[in-house]
Structure formats: structure tokens, C-alpha cells
C-alpha positions in Angstrom: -28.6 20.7 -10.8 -30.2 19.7 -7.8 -28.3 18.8 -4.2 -28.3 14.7 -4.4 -26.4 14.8 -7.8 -23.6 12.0 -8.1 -20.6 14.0 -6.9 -17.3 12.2 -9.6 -14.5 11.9 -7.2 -11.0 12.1 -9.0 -9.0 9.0 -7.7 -5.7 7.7 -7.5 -4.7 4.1 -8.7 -1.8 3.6 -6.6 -0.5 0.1 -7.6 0.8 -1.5 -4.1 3.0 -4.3 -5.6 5.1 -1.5 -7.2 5.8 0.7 -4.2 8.3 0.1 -1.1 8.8 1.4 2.3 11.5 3.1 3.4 12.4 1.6 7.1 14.0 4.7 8.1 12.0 7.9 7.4 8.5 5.8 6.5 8.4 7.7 3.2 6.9 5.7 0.4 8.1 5.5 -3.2 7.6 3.5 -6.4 10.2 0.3 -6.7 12.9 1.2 -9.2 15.5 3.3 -7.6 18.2 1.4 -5.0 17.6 3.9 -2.5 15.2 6.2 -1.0 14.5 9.6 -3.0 13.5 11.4 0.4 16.6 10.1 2.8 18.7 8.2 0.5 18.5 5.6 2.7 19.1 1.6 1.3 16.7 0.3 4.1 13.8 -0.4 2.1 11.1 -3.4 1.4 8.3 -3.5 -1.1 5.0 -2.3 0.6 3.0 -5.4 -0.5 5.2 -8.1 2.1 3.7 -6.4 4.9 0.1 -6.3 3.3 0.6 -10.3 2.2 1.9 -10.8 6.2 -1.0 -9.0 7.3 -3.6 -10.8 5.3 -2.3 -13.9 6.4 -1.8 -13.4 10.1 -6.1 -12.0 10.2 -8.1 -15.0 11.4 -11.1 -16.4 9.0 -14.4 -15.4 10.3 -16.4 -17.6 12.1 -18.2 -20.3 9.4 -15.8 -19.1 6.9 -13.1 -20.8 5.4 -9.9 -19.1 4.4 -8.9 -18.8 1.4 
């Protein structure tokens, strides 16, 4: 096998719309439990609000239109 063979990377699918952030220790977990697994704090909101937010706050390039 020579040096410049294709290397297969293992990734992980992490689906975004199904995880939520935990306001107080930052941890991140999957949405189905009322509170967080690592503090057991209820201060919590999906992860994919502030990724929609985001998305919508980035100006379109120039000659671009938005979507």
C-alpha cells in the first residue's frame, strides 16, 4: 500500500435538530429527557434555534441573493 492511499475516516452523524443545549453547564445532549443528564438542570433549548438565528442574522454575499 503506498503513502497517498485514501485514508476512510470513521464519522459521526450527529443530527442537530434532535440535540439541545444546556444554558447552564453548556453540555449538549439529545432532546427527550426534561432536564440535563450532566447538571440536571431544566434550562435548556434545542441547539438548532441558535444555528436557524445564526443563519439568518449572516449577511448574503455581495451579488447573491438570500435565500
Amino acid at each position: 500500500m503506498s503513502d497517498d492511499t485514501p485514508t476512510l475516516l470513521r464519522t459521526l452523524h450527529f443530527p442537530l435538530r434532535r440535540v439541545a443545549l444546556c444554558l447552564d453547564c453548556e453540555e449538549c445532549f439529545e432532546l427527550g429527557v426534561s432536564t440535563c443528564p450532566a447538571c440536571g438542570s431544566e434550562t435548556w433549548v434545542a441547539l438548532a434555534r441558535f444555528l436557524e438565528v445564526g443563519i439568518r442574522s449572516v449577511p448574503a454575499a455581495p451579488g447573491r441573493r438570500p435565500d
